[in-house]
MARVEX-369557 format. One record per residue: residue in three letters; z, x, y of N, C-alpha, C in turn. Coordinates in steps of 0.02 Angstrom, whole numbers, padded with zeros to 5 digits, always signed. Layout:
MARVEX-369557
ALAZXYZXYZXY
...
end
This chain:
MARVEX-369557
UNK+00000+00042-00059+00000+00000+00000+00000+00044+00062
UNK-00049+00019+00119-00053+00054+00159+00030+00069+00203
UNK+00052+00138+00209+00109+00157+00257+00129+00092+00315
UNK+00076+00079+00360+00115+00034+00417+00124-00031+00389
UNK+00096-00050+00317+00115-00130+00314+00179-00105+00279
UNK+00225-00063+00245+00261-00049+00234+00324-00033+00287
UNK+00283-00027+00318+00345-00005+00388+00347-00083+00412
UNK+00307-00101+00433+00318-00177+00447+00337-00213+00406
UNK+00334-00230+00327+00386-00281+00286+00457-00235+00294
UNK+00461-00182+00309+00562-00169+00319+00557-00189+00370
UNK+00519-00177+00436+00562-00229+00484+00576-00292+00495
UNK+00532-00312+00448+00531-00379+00441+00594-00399+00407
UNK+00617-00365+00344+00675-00392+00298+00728-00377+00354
UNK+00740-00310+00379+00801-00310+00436+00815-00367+00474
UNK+00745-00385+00516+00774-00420+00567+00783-00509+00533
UNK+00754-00516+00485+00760-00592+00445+00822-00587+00420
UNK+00867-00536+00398+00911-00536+00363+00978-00537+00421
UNK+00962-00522+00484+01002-00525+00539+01010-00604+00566
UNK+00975-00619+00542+00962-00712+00606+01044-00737+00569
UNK+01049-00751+00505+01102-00787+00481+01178-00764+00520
UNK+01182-00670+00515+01238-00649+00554+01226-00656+00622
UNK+01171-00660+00661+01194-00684+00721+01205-00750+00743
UNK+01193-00800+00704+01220-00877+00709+01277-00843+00683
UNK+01322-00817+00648+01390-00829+00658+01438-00804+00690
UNK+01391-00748+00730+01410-00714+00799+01421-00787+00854
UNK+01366-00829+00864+01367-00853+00930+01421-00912+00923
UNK+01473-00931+00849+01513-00962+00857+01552-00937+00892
UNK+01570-00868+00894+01631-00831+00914+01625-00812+00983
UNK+01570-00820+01021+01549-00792+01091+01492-00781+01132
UNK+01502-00812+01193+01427-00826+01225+01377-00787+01189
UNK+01309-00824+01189+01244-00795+01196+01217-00731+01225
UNK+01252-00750+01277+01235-00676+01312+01270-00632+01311
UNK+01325-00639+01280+01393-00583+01273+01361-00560+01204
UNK+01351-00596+01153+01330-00586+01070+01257-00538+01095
UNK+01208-00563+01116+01160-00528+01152+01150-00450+01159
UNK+01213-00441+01213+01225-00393+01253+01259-00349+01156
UNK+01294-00364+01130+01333-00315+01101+01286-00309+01034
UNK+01239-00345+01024+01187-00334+00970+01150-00275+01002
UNK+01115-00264+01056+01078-00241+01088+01113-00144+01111
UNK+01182-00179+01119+01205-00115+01135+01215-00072+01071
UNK+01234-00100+01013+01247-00067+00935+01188-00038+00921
UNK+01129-00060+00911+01054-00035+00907+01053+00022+00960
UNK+01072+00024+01018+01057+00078+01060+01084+00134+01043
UNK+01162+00116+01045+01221+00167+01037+01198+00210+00950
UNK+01192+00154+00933+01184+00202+00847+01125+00228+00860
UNK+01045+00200+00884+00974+00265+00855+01001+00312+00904
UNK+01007+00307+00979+01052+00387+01021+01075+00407+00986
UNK+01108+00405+00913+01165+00440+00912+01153+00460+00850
UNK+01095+00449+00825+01046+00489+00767+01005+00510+00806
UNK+00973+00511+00856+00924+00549+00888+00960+00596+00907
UNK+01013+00601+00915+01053+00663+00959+01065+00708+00906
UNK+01078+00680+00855+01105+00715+00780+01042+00748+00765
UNK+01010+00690+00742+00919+00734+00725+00904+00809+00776
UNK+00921+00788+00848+00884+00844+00880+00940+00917+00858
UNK+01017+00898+00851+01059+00950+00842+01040+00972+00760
UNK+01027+00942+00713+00992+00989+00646+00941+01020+00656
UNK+00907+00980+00708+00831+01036+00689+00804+01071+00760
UNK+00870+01087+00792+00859+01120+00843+00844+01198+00831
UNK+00782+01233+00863+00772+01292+00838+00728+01299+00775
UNK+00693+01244+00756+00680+01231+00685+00599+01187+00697
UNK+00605+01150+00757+00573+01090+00751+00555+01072+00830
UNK+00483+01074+00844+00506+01065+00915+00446+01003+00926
UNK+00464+00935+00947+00436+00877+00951+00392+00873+01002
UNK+00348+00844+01009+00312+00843+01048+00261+00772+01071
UNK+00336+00724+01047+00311+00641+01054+00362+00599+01076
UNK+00414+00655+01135+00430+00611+01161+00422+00565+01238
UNK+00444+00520+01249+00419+00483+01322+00384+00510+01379
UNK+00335+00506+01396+00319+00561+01441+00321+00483+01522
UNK+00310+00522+01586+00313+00479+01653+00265+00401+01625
UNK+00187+00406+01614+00170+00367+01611+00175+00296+01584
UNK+00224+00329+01541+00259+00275+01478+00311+00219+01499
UNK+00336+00250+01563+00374+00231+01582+00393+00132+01599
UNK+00317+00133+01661+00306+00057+01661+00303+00031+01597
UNK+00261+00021+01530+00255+00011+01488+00316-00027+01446
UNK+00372+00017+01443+00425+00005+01431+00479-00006+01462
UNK+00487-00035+01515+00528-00074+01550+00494-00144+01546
UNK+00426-00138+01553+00414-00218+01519+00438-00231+01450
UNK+00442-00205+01409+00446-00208+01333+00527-00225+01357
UNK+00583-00189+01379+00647-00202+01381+00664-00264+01420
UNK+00645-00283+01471+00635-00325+01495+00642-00394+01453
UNK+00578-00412+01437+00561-00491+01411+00591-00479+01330
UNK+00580-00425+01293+00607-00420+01223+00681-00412+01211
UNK+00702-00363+01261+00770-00338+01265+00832-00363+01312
UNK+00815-00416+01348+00847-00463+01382+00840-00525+01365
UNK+00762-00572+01403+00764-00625+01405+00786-00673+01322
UNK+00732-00619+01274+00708-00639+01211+00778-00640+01163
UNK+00825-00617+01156+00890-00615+01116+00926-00681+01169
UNK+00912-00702+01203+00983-00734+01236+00947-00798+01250
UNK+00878-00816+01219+00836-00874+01201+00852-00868+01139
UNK+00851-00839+01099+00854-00859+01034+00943-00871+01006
UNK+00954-00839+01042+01056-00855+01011+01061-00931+01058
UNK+01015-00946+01116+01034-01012+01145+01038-01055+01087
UNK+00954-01050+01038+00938-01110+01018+00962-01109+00943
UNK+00988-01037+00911+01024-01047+00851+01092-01097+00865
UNK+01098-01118+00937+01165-01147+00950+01137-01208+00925
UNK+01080-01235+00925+01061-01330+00904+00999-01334+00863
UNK+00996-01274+00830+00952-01262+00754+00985-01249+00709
UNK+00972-01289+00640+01011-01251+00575+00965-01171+00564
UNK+00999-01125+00531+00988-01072+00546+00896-01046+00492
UNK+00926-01087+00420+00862-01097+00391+00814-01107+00444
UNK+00789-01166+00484+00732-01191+00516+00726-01163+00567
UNK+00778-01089+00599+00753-01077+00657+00729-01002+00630
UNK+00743-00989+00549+00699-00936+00532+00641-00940+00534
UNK+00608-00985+00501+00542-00998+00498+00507-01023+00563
UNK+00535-01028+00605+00527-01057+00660+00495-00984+00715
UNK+00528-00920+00678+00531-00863+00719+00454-00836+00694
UNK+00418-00859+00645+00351-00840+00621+00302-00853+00690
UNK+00310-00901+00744+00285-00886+00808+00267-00821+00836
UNK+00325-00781+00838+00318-00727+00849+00247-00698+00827
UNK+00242-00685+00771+00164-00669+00759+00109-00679+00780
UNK+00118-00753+00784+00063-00798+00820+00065-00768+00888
UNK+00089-00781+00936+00086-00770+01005+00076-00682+00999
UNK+00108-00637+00957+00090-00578+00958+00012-00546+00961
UNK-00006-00593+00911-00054-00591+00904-00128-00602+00939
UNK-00104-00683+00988-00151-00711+01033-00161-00664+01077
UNK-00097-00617+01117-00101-00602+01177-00152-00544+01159
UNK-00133-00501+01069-00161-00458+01066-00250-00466+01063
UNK-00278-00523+01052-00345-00531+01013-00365-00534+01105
UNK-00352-00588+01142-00360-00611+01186-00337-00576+01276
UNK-00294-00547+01269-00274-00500+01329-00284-00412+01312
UNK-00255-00398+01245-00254-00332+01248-00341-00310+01208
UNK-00373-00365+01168-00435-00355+01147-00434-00310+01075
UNK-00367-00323+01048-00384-00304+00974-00429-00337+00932
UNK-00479-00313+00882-00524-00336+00838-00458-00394+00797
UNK-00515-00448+00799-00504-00496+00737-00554-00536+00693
UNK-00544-00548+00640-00591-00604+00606-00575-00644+00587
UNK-00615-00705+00552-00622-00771+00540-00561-00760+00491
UNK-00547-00729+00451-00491-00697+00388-00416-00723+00425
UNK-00421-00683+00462-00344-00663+00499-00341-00753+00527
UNK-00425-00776+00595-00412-00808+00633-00396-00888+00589
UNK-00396-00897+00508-00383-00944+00469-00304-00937+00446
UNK-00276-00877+00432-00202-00853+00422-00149-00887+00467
UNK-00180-00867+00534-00142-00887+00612-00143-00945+00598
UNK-00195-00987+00594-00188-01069+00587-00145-01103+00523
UNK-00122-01079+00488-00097-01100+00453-00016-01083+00469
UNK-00021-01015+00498+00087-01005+00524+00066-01061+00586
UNK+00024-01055+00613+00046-01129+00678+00059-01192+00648
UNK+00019-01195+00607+00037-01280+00568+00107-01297+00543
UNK+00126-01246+00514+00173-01233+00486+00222-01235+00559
UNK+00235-01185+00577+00254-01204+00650+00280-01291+00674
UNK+00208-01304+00699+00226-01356+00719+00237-01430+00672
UNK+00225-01424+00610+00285-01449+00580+00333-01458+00602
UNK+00367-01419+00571+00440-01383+00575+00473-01406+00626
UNK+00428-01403+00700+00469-01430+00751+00460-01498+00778
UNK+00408-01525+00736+00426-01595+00729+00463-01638+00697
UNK+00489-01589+00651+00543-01612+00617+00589-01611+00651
UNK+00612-01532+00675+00670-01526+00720+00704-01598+00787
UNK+00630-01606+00814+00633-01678+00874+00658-01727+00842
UNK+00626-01763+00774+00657-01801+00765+00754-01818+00737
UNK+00738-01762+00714+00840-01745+00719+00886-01739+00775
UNK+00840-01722+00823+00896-01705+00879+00867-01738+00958
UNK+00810-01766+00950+00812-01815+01002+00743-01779+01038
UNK+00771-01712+01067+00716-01677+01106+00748-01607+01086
UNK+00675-01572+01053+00703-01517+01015+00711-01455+01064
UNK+00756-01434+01109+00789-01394+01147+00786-01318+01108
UNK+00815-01324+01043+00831-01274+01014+00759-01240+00990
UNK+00736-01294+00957+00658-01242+00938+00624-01227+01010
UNK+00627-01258+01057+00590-01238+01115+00600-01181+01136
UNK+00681-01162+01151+00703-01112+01165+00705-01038+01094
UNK+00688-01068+01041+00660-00997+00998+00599-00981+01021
UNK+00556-01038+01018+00496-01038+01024+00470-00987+01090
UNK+00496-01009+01131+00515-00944+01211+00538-00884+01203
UNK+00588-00880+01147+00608-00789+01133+00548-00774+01093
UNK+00498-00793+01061+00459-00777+01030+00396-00751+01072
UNK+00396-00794+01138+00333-00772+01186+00378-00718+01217
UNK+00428-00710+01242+00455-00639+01261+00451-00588+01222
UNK+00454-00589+01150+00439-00526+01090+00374-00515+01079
UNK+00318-00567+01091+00253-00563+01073+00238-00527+01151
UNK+00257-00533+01218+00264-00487+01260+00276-00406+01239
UNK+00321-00415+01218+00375-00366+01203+00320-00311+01174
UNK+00310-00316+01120+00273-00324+01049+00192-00282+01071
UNK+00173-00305+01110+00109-00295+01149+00108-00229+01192
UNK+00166-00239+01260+00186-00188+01275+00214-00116+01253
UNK+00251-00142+01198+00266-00078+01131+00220-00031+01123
UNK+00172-00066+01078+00101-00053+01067+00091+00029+01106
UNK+00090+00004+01174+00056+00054+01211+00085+00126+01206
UNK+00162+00115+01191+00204+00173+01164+00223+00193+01107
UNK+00176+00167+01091+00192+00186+00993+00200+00240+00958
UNK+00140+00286+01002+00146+00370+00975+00195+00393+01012
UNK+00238+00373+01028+00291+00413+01064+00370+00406+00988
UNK+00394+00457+00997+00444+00456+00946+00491+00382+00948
UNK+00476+00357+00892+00505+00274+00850+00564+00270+00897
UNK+00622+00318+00854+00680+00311+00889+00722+00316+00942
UNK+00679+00365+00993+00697+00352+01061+00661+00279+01082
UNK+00614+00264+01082+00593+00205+01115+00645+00159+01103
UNK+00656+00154+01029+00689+00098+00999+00785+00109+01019
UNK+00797+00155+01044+00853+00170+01048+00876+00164+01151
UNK+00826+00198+01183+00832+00170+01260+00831+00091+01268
UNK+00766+00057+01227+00759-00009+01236+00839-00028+01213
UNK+00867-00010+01164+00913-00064+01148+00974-00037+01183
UNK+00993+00018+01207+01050+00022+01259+01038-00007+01328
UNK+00977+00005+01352+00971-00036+01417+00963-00107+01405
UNK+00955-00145+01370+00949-00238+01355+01024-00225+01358
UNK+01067-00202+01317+01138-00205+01293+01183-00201+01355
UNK+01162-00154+01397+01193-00153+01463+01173-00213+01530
UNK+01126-00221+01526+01107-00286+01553+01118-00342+01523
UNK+01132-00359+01483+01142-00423+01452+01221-00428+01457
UNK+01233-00373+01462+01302-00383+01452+01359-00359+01509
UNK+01324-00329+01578+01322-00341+01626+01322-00416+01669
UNK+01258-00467+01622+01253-00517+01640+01331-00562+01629
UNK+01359-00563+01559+01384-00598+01509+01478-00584+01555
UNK+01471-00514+01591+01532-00514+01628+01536-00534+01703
UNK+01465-00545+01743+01470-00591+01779+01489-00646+01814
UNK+01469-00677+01743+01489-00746+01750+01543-00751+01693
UNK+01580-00714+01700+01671-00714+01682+01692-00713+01621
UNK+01636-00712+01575+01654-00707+01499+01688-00642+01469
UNK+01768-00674+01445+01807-00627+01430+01749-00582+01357
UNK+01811-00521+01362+01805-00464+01301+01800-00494+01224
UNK+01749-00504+01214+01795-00520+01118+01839-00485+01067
UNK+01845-00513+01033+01912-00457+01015+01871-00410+00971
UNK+01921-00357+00947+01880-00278+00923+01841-00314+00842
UNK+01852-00328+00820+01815-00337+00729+01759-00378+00759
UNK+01756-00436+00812+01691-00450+00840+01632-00428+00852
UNK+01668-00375+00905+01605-00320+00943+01595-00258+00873
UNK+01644-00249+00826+01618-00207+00757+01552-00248+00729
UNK+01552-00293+00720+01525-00334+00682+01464-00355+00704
UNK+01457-00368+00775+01392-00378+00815+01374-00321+00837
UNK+01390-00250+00821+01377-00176+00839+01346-00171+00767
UNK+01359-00177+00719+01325-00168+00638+01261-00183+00632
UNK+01291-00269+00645+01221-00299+00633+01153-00290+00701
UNK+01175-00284+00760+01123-00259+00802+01088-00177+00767
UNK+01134-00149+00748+01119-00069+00735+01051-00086+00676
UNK+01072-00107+00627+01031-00135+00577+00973-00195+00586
UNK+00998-00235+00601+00945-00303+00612+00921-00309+00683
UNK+00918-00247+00721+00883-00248+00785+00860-00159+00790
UNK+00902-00105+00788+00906-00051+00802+00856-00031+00738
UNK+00865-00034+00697+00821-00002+00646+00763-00033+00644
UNK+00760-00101+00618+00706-00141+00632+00658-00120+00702
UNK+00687-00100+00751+00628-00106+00803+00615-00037+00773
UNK+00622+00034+00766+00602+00093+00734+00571+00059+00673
UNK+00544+00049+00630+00502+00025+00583+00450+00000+00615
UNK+00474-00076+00672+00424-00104+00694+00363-00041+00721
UNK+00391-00020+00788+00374+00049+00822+00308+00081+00776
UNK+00341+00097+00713+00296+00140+00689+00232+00093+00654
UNK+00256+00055+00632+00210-00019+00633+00160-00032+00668
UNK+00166-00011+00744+00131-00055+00771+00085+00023+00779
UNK+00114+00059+00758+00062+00147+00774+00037+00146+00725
UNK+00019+00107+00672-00036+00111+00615-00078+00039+00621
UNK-00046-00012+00628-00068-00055+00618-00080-00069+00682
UNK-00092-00077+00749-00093-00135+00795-00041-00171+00826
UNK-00055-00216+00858+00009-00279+00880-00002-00340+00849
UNK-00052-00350+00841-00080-00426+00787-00062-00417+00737
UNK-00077-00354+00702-00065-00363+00629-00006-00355+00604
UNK+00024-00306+00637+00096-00308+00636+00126-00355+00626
UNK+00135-00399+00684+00169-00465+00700+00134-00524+00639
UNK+00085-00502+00624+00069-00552+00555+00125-00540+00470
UNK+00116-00466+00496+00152-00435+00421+00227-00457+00436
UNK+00257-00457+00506+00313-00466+00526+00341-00528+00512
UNK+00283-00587+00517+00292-00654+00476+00336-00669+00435
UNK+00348-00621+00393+00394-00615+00314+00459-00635+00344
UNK+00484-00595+00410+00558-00593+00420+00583-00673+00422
UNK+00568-00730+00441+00595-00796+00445+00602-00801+00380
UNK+00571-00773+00294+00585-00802+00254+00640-00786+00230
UNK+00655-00720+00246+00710-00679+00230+00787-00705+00240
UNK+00783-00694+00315+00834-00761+00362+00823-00833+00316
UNK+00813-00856+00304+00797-00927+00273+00839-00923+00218
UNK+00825-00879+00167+00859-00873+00097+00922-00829+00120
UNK+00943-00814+00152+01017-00777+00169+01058-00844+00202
UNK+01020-00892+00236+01037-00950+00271+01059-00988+00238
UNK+01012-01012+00177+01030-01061+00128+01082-01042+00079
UNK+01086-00971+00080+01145-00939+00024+01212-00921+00069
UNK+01215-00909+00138+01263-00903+00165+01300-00949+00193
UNK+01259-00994+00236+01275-01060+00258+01296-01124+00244
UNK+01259-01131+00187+01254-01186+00159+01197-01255+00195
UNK+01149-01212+00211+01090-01262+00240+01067-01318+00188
UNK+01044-01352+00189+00989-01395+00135+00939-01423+00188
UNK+00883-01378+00176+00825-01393+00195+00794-01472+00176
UNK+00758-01502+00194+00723-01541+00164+00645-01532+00128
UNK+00601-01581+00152+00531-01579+00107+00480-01544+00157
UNK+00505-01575+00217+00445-01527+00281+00465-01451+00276
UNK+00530-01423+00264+00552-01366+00264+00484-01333+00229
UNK+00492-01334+00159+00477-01304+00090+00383-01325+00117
UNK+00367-01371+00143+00286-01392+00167+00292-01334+00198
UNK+00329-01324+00252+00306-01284+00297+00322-01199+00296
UNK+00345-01185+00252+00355-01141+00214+00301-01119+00170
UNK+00254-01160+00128+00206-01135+00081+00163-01132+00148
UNK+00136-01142+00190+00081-01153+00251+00107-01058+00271
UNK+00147-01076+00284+00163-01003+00303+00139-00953+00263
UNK+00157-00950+00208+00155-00894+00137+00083-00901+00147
UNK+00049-00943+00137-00030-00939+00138-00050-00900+00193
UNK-00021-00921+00248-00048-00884+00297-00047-00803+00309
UNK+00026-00783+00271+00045-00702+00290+00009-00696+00229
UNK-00009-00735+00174-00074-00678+00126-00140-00676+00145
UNK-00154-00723+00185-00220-00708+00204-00210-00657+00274
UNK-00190-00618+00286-00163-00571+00323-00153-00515+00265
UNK-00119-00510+00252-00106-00467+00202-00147-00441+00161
UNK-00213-00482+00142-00253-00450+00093-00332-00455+00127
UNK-00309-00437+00213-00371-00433+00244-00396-00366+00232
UNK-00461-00358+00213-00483-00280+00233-00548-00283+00284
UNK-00549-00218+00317-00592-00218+00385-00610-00138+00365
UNK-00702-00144+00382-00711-00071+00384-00776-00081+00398
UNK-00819-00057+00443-00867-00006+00482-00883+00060+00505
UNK-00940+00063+00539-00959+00104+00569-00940+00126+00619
UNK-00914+00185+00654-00866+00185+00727-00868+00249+00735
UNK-00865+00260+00807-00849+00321+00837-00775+00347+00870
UNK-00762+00399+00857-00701+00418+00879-00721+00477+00942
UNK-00689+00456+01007-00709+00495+01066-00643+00543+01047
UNK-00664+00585+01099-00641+00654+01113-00574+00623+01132
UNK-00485+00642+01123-00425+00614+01156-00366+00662+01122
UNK-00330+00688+01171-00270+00719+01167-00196+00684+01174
UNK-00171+00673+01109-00122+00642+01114-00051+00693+01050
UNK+00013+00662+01066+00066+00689+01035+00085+00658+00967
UNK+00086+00658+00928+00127+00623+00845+00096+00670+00790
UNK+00165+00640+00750+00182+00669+00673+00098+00664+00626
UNK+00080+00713+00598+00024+00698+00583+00006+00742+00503
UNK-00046+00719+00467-00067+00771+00381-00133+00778+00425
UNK-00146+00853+00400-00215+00886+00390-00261+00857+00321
UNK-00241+00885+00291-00244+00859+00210-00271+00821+00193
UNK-00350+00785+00181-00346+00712+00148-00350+00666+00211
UNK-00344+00694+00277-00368+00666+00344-00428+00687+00372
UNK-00481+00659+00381-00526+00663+00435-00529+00673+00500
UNK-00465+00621+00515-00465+00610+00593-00430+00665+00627
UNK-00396+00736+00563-00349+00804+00613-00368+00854+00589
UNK-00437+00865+00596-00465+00931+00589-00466+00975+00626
UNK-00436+00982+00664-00414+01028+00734-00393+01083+00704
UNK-00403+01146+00748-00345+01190+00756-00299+01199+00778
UNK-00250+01253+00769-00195+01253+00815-00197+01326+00841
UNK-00161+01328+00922-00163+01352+00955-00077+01433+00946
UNK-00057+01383+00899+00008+01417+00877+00012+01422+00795
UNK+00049+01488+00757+00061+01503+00705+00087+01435+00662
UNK+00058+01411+00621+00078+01351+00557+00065+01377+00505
UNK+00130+01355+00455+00131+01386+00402+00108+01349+00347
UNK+00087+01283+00371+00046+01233+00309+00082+01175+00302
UNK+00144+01168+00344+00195+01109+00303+00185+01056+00340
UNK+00157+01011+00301+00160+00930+00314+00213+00888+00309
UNK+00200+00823+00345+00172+00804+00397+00196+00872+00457
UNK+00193+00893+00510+00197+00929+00576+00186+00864+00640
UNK+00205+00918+00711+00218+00858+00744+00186+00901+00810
UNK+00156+00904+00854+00105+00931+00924+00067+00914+00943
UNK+00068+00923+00997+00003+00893+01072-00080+00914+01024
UNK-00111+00879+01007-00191+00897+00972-00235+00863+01003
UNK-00307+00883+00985-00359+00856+01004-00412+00812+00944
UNK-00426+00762+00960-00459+00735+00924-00513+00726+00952
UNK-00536+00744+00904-00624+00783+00926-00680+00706+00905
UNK-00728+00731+00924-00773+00692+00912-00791+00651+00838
UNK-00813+00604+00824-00809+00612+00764-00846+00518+00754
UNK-00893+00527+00697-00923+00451+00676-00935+00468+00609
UNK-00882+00397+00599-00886+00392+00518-00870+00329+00492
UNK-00873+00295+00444-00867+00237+00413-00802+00229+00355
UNK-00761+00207+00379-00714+00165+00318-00672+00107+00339
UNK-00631+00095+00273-00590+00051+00295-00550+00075+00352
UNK-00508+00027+00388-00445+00064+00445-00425-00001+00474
UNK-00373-00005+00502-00323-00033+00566-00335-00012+00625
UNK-00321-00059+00672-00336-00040+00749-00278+00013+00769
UNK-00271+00076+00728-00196+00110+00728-00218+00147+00790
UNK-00183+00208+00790-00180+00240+00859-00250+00272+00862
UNK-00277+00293+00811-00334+00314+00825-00419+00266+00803
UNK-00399+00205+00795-00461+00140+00790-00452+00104+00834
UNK-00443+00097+00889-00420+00053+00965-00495+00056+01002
UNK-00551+00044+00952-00604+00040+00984-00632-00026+01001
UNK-00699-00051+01023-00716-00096+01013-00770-00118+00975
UNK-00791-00185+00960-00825-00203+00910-00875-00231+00945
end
């Protein structure tokens, strides 16, 4: 299986496997307080393996993918709508969703990831993929027609439905920083949301929670946000932002079956409908293949990379290498037209 759909089903199981513990976070404390301390655990822990990483292989290892100025805008949008708005929409509406239906509910995400990507950022798609999408929307909107009729006017799916256009933001913007090292991105994004959110959350007067709280919403952010976005990250540097967010699909099912085993949900018949609509949809995603004819222009960029069995890093180097793969330096990618399968990854971002 190709590497980035692999990186993308773990982020997917992380962050699906998180939805259940953060509904039982937001019994215990605002939205935006739960928010803020998910956000800050993810930060505080990848810093604090990035700091570790750089102290082992200091003298040993010298990187050459991390953040540079331009990156900068890029990712303050990404922290922004993903790392603020998007967590403190979705803990709103786990407050008046059972937790099952607001998993599957989070398969949006893809969708909208996806639109902005086909349609604003101009990633390749086909009839394959553009039949997949229609089936997580159906599914979708199911789901939240079900939701309305239970609760009058469905507030809660609306408001997932909105953290989902902030991550499919999010998600997009990422993208652009992908070749930059996973875990710093994923580790600034989630200390700065964590400090703003939770900046916000003391504002407006919401006491401290007590210590096994903030342990507990520091874990599960570290894991079901902090790691997960490092997987995503590298995800979206093989695969795209569409496809990603398609493979990413999986995570509502995940959340769903931790929901129904932790909670005690009982879904009904639209559930399980809208559930197989889904599955159809992330396999026809899943077992898309794409391959042409294409040119690769001349471009100097930084990431972890094999010589070996690659086409696309036939370069030299400018400094003594002793052969050991993967390696990590500023290279040139040279000219080059050739035909195979591929992903719109960091180096297929062409057009069709």
């Amino acid at each position: 299986m190709h590497k980035g759909v692999i990186y993308a089903f773990l982020a997917a199981a992380l962050f699906g496997a998180s939805t259940p513990f953060a509904k039982l976070l937001v019994g215990q404390m605002a939205p935006v307080m739960a928010a803020g301390l998910l956000y800050l655990g993810s930060g505080v822990g990848l810093l604090a393996w990035y700091a570790l990483r750089s102290i082992a292989t200091y003298g040993r290892e010298k990187r050459t993918d991390g953040l540079k100025g331009r990156d900068l805008p890029w990712l303050a949008g990404a922290i922004l709508f993903g790392g603020v708005a998007g967590p403190v929409l979705l803990l709103v509406g786990l407050m008046h969703t059972p937790a099952s239906s607001a998993s599957l509910l989070l398969n949006m995400e893809g969708v909208l990831t996806a639109l902005l990507a086909w349609f604003v950022f101009r990633e390749n798609f086909d009839r394959r993929i553009f039949l997949g999408m229609i089936f997580i929307v159906s599914a979708g909107i199911l789901l939240s027609g079900q939701l309305g009729s239970e609760l009058g006017t469905p507030w809660g799916a609306l408001a997932i439905i909105a953290a989902c256009l902030c991550w499919a933001i999010d998600n997009n913007l990422t993208r652009k920083v992908s070749g930059s090292d996973a875990v710093q991105v994923a580790g600034i994004k989630g200390l700065v949301a964590g400090l703003v959110n939770l900046s916000i959350a003391f504002s407006l007067g919401y006491a401290v929670p007590e210590a096994r709280s903030i342990l507990s919403a520091g874990i599960v952010g570290f894991c079901g946000y902090g790691l997960s976005l490092v997987m995503f990250v590298l995800a979206l540097r093989h695969l795209g932002a569409a496809r990603t967010g398609a493979y990413f699909s999986a995570a509502p099912f995940v959340g769903a079956i931790m929901s129904l085993w932790m909670l005690g949900d009982i879904p009904g018949n639209v559930f399980w409908i809208s559930a197989v609509l889904m599955a159809i949809g992330i396999w026809l995603h899943v077992t898309e293949r794409h391959g042409h004819a294409h040119t690769h222009l001349p471009m100097q960029h930084p990431h972890s990379h094999l010589h070996y069995h690659d086409s696309h890093h036939q370069h030299t180097h400018d400094f003594p290498w002793d052969g050991e793969e993967p390696h990590n330096h500023a290279h040139q990618q040279q000219h080059l037209v050739h035909t195979h399968a591929h992903f719109p990854d960091l180096h297929h971002r062409h057009r069709h």
